[in-house]
LOMARKE-75239 format. One record per residue (C-alpha): y, z, x; residue in three letters. Coordinates in pm, 1 decimal, decimal comma. Each point is the difference from the previous one (the first is absolute). Example, Ala and Ser with C-alpha at 12.3 -4.5 7.8 and 13.67 -1.06 7.14 Angstrom:
! residues 2
<rec <-450,0; 780,0; 1230,0>; "ALA">
<rec <344,0; -66,0; 137,0>; "SER">
***
This chain:
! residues 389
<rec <2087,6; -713,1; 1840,8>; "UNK">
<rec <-48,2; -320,5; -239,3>; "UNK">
<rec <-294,4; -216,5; 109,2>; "UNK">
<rec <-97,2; -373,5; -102,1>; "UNK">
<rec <-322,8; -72,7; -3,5>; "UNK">
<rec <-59,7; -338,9; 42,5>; "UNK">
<rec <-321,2; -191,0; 59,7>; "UNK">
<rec <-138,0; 341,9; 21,0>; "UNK">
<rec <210,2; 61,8; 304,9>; "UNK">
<rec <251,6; 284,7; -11,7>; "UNK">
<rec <351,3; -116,8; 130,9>; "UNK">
<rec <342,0; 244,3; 27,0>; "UNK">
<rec <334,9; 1,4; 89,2>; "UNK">
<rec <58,1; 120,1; 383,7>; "UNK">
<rec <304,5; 4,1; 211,3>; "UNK">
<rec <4,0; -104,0; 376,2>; "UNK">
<rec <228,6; 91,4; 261,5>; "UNK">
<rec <71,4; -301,4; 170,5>; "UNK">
<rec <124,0; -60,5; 359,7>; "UNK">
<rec <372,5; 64,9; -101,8>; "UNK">
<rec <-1,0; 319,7; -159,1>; "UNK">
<rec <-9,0; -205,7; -345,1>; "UNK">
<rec <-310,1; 137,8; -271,9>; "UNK">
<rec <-133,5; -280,8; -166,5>; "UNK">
<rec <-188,1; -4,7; -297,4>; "UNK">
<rec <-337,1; -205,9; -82,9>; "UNK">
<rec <-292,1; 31,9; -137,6>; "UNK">
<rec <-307,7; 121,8; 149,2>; "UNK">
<rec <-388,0; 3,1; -64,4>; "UNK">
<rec <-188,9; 301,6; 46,3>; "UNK">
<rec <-320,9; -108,9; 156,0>; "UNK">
<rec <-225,2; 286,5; 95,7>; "UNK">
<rec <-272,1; -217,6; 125,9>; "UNK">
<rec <166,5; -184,0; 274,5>; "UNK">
<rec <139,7; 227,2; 298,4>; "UNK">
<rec <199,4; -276,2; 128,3>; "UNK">
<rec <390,7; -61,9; -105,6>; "UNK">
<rec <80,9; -299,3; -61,7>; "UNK">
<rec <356,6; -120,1; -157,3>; "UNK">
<rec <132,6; -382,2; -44,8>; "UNK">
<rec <180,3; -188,6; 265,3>; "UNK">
<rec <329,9; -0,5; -196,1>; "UNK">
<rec <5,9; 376,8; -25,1>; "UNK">
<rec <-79,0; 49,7; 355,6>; "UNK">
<rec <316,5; -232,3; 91,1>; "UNK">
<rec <176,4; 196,8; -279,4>; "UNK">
<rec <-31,6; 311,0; 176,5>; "UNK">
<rec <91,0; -131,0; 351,6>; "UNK">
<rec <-367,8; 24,6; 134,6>; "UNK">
<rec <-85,7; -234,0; 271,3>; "UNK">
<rec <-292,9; -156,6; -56,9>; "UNK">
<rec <-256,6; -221,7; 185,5>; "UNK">
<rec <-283,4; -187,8; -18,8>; "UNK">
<rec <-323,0; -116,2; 164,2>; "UNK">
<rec <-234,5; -259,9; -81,2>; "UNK">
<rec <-181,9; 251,8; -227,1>; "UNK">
<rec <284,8; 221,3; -145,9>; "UNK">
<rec <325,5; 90,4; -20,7>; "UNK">
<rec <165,3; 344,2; 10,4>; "UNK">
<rec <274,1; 221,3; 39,0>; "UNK">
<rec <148,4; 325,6; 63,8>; "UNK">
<rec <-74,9; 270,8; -320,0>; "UNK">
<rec <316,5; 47,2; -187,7>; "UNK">
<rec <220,7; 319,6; 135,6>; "UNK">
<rec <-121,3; 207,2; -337,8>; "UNK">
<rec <-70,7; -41,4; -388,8>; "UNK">
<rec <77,7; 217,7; -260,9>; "UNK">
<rec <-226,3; 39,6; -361,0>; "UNK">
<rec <200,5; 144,7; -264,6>; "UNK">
<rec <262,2; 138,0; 256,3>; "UNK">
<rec <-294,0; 192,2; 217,6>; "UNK">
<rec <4,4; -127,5; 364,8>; "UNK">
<rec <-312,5; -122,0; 72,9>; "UNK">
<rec <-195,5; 16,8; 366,3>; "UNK">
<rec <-67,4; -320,6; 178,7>; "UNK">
<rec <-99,4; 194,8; 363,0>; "UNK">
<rec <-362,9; -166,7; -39,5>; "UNK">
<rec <118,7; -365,8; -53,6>; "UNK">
<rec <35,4; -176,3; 364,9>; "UNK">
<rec <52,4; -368,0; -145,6>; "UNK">
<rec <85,6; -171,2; -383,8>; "UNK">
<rec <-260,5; -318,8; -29,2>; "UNK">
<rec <221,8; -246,8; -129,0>; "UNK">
<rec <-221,6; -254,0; -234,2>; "UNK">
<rec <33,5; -401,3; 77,9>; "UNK">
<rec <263,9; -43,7; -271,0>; "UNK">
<rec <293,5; -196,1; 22,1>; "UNK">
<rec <302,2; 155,8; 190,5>; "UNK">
<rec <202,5; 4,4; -345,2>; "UNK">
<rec <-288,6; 129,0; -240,8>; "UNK">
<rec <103,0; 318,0; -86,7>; "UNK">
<rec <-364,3; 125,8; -95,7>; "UNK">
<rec <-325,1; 70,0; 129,8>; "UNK">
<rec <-216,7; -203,4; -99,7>; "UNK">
<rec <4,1; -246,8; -265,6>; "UNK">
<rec <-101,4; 101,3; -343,6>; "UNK">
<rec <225,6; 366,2; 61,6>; "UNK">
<rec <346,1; 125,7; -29,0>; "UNK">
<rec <-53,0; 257,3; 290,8>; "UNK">
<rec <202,6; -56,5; 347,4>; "UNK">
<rec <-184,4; 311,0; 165,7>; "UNK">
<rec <-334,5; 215,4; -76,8>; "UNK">
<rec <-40,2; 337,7; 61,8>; "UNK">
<rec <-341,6; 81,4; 159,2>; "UNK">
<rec <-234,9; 230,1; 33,1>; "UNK">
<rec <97,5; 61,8; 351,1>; "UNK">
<rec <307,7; 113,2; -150,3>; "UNK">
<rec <-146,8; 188,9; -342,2>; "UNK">
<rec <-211,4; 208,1; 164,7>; "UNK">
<rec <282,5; 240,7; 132,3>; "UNK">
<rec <66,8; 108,2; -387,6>; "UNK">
<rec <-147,6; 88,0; -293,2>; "UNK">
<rec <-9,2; -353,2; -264,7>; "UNK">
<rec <-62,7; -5,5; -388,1>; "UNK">
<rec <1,1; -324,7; -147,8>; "UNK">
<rec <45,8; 6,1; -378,4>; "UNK">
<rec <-115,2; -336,9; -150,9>; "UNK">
<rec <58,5; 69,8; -351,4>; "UNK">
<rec <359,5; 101,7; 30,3>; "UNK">
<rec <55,1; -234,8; 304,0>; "UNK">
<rec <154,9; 286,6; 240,9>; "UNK">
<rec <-25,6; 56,9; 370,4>; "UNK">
<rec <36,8; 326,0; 169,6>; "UNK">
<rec <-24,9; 140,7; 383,4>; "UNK">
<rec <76,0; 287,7; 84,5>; "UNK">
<rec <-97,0; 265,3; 334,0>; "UNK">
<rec <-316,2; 104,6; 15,3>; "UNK">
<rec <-46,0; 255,6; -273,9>; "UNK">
<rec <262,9; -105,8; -208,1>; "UNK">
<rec <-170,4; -203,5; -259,7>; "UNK">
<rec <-227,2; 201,8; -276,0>; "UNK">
<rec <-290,4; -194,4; -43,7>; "UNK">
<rec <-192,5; -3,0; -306,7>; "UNK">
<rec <-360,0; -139,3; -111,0>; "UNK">
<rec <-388,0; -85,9; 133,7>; "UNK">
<rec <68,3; 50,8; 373,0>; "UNK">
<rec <-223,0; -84,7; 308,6>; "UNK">
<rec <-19,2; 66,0; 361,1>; "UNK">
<rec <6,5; -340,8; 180,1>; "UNK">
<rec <32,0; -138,1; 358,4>; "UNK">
<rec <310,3; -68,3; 148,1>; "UNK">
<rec <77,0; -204,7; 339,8>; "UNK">
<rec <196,1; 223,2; 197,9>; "UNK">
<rec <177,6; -271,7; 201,7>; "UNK">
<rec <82,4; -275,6; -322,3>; "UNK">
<rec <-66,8; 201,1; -319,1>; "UNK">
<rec <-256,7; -186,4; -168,9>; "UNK">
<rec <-167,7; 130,6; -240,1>; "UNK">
<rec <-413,9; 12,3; -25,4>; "UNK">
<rec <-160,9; 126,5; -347,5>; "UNK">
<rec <-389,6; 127,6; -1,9>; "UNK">
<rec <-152,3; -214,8; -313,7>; "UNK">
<rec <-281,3; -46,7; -121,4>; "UNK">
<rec <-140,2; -377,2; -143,5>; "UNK">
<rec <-367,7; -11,6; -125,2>; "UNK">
<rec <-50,7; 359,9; 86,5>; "UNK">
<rec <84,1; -81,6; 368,7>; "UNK">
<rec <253,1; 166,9; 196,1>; "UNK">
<rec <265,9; -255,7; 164,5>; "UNK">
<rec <361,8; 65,6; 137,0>; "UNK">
<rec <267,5; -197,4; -275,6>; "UNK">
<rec <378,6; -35,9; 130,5>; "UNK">
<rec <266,5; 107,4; -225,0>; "UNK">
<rec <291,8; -325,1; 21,1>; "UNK">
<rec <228,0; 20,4; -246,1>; "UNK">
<rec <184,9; -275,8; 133,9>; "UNK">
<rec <-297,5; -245,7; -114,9>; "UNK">
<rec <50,4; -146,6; -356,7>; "UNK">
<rec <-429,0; -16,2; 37,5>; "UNK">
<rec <-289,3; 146,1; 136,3>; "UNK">
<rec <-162,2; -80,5; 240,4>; "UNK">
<rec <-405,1; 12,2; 118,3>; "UNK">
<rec <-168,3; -127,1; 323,5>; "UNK">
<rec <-263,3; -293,0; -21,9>; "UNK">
<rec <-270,1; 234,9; 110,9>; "UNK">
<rec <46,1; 184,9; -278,0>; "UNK">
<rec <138,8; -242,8; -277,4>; "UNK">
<rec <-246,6; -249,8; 21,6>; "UNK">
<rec <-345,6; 217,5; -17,4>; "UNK">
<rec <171,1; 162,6; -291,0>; "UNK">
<rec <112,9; -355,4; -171,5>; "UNK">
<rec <-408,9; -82,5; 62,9>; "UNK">
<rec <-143,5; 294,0; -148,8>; "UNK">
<rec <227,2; 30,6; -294,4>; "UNK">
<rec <27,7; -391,9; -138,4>; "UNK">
<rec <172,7; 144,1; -346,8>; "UNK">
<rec <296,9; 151,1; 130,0>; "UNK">
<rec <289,6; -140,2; -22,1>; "UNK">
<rec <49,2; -286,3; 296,5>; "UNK">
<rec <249,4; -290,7; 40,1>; "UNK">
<rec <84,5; -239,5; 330,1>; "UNK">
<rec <381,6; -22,9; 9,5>; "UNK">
<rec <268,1; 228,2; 39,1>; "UNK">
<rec <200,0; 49,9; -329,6>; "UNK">
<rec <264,0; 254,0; -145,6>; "UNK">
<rec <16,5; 331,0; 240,7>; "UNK">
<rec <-280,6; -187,0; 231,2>; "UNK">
<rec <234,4; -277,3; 101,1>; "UNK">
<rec <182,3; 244,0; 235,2>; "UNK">
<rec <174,1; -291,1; 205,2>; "UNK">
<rec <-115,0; -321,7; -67,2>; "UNK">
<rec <-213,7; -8,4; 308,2>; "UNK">
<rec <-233,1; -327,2; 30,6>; "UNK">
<rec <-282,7; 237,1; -20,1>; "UNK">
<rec <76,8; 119,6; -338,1>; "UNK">
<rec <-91,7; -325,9; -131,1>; "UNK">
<rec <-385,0; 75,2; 82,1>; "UNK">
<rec <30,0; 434,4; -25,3>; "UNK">
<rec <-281,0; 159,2; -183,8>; "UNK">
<rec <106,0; 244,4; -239,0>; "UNK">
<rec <-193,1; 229,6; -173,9>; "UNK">
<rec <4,7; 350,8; -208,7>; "UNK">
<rec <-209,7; 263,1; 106,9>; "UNK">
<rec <-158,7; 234,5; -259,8>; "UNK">
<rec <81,4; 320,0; 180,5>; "UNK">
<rec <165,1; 104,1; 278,7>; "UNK">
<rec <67,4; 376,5; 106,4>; "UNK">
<rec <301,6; 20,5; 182,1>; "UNK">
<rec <42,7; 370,8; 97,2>; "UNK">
<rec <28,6; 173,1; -268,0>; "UNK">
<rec <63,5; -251,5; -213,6>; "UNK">
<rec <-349,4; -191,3; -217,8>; "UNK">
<rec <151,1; -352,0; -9,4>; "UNK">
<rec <-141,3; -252,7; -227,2>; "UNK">
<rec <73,1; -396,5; -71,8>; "UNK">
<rec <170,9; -43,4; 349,4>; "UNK">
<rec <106,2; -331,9; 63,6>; "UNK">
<rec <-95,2; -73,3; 423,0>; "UNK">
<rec <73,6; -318,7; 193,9>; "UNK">
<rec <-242,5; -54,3; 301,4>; "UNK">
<rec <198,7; 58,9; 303,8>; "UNK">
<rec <-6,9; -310,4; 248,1>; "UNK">
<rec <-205,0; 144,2; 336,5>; "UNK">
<rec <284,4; -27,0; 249,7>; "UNK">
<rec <179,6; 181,7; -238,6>; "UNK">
<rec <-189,1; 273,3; -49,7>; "UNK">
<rec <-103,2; 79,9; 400,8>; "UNK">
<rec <355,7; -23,4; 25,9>; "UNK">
<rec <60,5; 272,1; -234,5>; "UNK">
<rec <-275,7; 212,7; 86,9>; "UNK">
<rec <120,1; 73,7; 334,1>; "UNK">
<rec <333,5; 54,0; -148,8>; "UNK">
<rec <-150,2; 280,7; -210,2>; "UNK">
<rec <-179,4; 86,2; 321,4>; "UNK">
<rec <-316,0; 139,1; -214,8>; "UNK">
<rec <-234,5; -263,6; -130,1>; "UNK">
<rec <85,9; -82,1; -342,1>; "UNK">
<rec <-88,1; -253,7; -263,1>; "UNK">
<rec <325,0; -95,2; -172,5>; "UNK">
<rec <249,2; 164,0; -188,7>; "UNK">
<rec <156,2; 72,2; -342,7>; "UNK">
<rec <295,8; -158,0; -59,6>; "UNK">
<rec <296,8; 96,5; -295,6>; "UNK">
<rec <-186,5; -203,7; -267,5>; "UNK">
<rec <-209,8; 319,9; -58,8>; "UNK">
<rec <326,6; 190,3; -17,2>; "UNK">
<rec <246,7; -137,9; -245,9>; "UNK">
<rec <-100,5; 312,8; -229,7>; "UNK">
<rec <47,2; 256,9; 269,7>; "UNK">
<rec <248,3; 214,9; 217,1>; "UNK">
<rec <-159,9; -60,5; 364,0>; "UNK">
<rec <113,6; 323,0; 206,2>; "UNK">
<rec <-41,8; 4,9; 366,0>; "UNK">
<rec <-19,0; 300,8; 191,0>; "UNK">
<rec <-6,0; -134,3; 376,7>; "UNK">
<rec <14,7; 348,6; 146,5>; "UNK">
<rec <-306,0; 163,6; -214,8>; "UNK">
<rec <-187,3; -321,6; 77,4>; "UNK">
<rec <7,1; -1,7; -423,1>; "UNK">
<rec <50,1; -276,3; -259,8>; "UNK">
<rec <38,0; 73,1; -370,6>; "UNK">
<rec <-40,7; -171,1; -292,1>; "UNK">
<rec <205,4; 77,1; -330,7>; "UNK">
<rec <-62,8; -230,3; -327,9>; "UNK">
<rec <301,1; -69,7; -179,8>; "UNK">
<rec <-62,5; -218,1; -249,4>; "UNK">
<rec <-355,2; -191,2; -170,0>; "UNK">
<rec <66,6; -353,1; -25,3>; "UNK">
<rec <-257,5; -303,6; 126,1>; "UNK">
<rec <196,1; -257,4; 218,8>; "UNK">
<rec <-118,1; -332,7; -148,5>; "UNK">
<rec <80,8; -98,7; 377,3>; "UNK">
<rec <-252,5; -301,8; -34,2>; "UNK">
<rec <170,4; -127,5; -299,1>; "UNK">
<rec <135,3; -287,1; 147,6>; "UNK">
<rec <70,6; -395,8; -9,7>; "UNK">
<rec <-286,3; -85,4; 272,0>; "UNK">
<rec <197,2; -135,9; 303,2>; "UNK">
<rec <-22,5; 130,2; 376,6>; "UNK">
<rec <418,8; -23,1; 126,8>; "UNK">
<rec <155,3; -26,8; 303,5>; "UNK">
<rec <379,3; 170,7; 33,7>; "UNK">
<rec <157,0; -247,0; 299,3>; "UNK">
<rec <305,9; 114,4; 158,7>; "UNK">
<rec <190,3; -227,4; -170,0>; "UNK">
<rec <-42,3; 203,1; -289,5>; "UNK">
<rec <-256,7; -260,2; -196,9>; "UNK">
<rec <-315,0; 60,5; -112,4>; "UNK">
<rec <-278,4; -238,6; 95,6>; "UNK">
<rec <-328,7; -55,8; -145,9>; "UNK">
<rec <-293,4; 110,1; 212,1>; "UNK">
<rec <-276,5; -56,8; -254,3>; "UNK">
<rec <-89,3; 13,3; -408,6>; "UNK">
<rec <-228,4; 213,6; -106,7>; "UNK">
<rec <-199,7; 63,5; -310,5>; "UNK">
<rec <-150,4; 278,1; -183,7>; "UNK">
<rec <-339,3; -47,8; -90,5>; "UNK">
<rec <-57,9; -239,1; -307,4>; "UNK">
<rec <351,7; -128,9; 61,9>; "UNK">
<rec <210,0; -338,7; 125,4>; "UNK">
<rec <250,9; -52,0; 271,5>; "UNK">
<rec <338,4; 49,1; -62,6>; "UNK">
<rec <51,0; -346,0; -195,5>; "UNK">
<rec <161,6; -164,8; -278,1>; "UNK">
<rec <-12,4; -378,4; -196,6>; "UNK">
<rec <-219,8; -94,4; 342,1>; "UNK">
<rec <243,4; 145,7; 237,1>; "UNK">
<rec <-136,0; 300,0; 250,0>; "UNK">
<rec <180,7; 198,5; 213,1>; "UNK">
<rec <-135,1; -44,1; 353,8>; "UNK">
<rec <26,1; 157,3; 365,6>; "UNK">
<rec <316,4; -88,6; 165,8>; "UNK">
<rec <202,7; -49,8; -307,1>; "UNK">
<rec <306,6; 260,7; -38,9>; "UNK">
<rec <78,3; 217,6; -265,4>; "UNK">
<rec <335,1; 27,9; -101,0>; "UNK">
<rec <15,9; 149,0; -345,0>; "UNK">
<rec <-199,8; 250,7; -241,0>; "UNK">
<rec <138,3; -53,5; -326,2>; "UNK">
<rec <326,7; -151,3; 89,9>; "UNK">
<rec <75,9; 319,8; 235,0>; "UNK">
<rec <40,6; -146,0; 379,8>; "UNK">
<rec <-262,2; 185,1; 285,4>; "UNK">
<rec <160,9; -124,3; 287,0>; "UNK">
<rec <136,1; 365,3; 190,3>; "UNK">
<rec <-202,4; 172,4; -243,5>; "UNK">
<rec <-250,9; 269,9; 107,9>; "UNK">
<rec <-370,0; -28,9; -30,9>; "UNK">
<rec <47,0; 281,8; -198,3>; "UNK">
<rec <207,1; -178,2; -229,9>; "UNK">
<rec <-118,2; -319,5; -12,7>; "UNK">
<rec <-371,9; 163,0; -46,7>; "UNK">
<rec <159,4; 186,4; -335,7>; "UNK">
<rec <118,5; -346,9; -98,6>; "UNK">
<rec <-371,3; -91,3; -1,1>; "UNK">
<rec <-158,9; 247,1; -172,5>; "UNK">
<rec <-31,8; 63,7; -344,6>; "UNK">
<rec <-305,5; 61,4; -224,5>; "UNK">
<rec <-289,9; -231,0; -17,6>; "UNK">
<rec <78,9; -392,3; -142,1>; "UNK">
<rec <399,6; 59,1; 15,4>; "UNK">
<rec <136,0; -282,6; 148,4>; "UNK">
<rec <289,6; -44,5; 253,0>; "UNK">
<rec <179,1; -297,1; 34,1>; "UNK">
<rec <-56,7; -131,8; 355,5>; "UNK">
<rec <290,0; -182,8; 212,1>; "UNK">
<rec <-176,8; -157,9; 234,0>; "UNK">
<rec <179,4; -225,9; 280,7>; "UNK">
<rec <-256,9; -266,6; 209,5>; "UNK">
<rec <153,1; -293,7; 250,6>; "UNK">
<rec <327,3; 80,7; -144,2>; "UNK">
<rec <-59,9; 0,6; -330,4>; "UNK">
<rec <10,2; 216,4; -305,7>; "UNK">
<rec <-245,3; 51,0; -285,3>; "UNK">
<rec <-100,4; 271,2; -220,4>; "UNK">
<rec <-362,4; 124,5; -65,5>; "UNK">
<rec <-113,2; 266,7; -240,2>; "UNK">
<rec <-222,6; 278,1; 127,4>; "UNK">
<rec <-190,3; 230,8; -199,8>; "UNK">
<rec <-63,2; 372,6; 149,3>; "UNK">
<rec <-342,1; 92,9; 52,3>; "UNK">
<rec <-132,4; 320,1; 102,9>; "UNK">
<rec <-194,0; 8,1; 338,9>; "UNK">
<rec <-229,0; 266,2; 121,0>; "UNK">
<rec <-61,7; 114,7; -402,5>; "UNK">
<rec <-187,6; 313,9; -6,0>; "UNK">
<rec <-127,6; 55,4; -397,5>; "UNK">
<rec <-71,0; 304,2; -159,7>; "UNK">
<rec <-342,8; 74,3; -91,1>; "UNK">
<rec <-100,8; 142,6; -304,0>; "UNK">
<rec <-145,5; 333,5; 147,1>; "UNK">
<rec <283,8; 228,8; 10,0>; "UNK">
<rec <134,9; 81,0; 308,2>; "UNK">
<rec <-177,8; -310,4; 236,6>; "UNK">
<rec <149,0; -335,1; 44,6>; "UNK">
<rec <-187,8; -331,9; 9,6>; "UNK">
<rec <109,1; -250,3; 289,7>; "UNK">
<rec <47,9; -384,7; -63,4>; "UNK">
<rec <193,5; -250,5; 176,7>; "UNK">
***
C-alpha cells in the first residue's frame, strides 16, 4: 500500500475498529524500534476506549482490531495502548507528526515487512508471503518485543547495531562516539541537532554531537559517510535492555532512503534491496534546531552555523532561541510536519529562504542562506573521500 515518508518516518493509512462496531480510518506510523503502542488521546476517546492515568502515564484499553490494506491484523500481544501527554483534543501523537497510532515491533514481528523507500510503499503480509530480494543477513531478534539487533563492525571491531527504522537518525552510545570523535578530529562533527538530527525538538538537541563515521559494516552491508548522533546515557541503558543484548546504538532510516528494507521476523532475516543511487543532501539546511509544540508552532531552540558561517541574520537583526517561526517563503509551518517544514529549509548551499519570524508578538522577516552541515568532499584519489567540516 502507498507510504509517506516523512521526516524519514514511514506513515500509512490504517483502519480501526472502534468500540461501536464503526472502522475508522487514520493514519499510522510504522515504528519497528519501539515495542510499545502508543495512539493519541483523541483517537483513544474516538474509539470508545476508557482510558486512565497516573502521575506518570496514561493508558487505555488496545483497540478491538486494525486492519492494513483490508488484512486483519493480530493485537493478542498488546495488554495496554500508552497514551502520550497530549491534549485530550490533539488528534496526533506527538507534535511534529500526522500519525494518531504506531504500529510496533511488538506487533511486526508476527509477519513478514518490506519497506520500499524509493517508491514509498508498505507491505505485510503472513509469514512467507513476501519475496524478498537483495544483500540479506541473519540478525537477532527479541522474542518477546521484536527488536531487531544487527552484528557490525566499526574500526574492525565487532559491536551489536539496532535496525530502527522509525528513527529519522542514527544513533551511537557515548562510550563509543566520543573515543571515536577523539581519535578521528577530521571527520565530519557538529554540536546541534539539525535537518534529520532534530528528531523532536528535545532541549538536548540544542547541545547533540553529531558526527559521520567513515565506515560502518552493518551486516552485510559496507556503510560509508554515516551521519551518528551520540545517544544521551539514560537513553541508551534504556534501550539496551530493551534489545536485551548489549548493543551500541542503532541505524536509523537516514541510511535507507535508497533502499527496500525487508524483514523476515520468522527466519530471524533482514534484507536489503537498492532501488535507486541518489545522495540525500539531508544536511543541506537553513541552520536552526526547532521545536513542533502542540499547538502546531514551531519554536526556536537554537541557531546554528556551519563552519566559516554567521547566524541566521539580516540588516543587524538575528534570529534567536525562543523566537517562533511562522513562515518559509511566505508558506505558513504552523500544523506542518517536520518533514515538511524541514523540505521548506533545505535547498542547495547559499539559497536563501525568506524567514517569518514572530518574537513578543511581533512579526519580522529575516533572510537565511542554506548552508551545508556535516560536508564530506571528494578527494582527488578515485574512489576515497576526504572529510571536512
Amino acid at each position: 500500500m502507498p507510504a509517506t515518508i516523512d521526516h524519514n518516518r514511514v506513515v500509512i493509512d490504517i483502519d480501526i475498529l472502534s468500540r461501536d462496531g464503526v472502522w475508522r480510518r487514520t493514519r499510522a506510523w510504522v515504528d519497528n524500534g519501539n515495542p510499545d503502542l502508543e495512539m493519541s488521546r483523541r483517537l483513544a476517546t474516538a474509539l470508545g476506549l476508557a482510558v486512565s492515568c497516573d502521575q506518570t502515564k496514561c493508558s487505555s484499553p488496545p483497540p478491538r482490531a486494525i486492519a492494513i490494506g483490508g488484512m486483519n491484523i493480530s493485537l493478542a500481544d498488546v495488554k495496554e495502548t500508552e497514551i502520550p501527554g497530549q491534549p485530550a483534543s490533539a488528534a496526533i501523537m506527538a507534535p511534529g507528526m500526522k500519525a494518531e497510532i504506531n504500529i510496533p515491533s511488538a506487533v511486526l514481528r508476527h509477519y513478514d515487512v518490506l519497506i520500499d523507500f524509493p517508491e514509498r510503499k508498505f507491505s505485510i503480509g503472513a509469514p512467507g508471503t513476501i519475496h524478498f530480494l537483495g544483500s540479506s543477513g541473519k540478525v537477532q531478534i527479541n522474542a518477546e518485543n521484536g527488536l531487531i539487533q544487527i552484528p557490525s563492525r566499526i574500526e574492525n571491531k565487532k559491536y551489536n547495531l539496532g535496525l530502527d527504522l522509525g528513527a529519522s537518525i542514527s544513533f551511537l552510545s557515548p562510550e563509543l562516539f566520543d573515543p571515536l570523535a577523539a581519535a578521528h578530529a577530521d571527520w565530519p562533527h557538529m554540536t546541534g541537532a539539525v535537518g534529520p538530527a532534530n528528531m523532536w525538538g528535545a532541549d538536548e538537541e540544542t547541545t547533540s554531537k553529531v558526527m559521520r563515521l567513515d565506515r560502518v559494516q552493518f551486516g552485510p552491508l559496507f556503510l560509508t559517510d554515516v551521519a551518528f548522533v551520540e545517544f544521551p546515557k539514560e537513553r541508551m541503558e534504556y534501550f539496551a535492555k530493551r534489545a536485551g543484548v548489549p548493543t551500541v546504538g542503532l541505524i536509523g532510516a537516514n541510511i535507507f532512503l535508497n533502499y527496500r528494507v525487508g524483514f523476515d521476523y520468522a527466519h530471524s532475516m533482514v534484507y536489503f534491496d537498492i532501488g535507486r543511487l541518489y545522495t540525500f543532501p539531508e544536511f543541506t539546511v537553513v541552520g536552526l534546531t526547532l521545536r513542533p509544540e502542540d499547538d502546531g508552532r514551531y519554536t526556536v531552540l537554537a541557531v546554528e552555523g556551519a563552519e566559516g558561517e554567521g547566524p541566521v541574520t539580516l540588516s543587524g537583526v538575528t534570529v534567536q532561541p525562543g523566537d517562533h517561526l511562522v513562515a518559509v517563503d511566505d508558506i505558513a509551518v504552523a500544523g506542518s510536519t517536520m518533514g515538511l517544514v524541514w523540505s521548506m529549509l533545505g535547498g542547495t548551499p547559499g539559497q536563501e529562504r525568506k524567514l517569518t519570524i514572530e518574537r513578543g508578538g511581533k512579526e519580522f522577516f529575516v533572510n537565511a542562506r542554506v548552508q551545508q552541515f556535516l560536508e564530506v568532499a571528494p578527494d582527488s584519489e578515485p574512489g576515497r573521500k576526504k572529510s571536512k567540516h
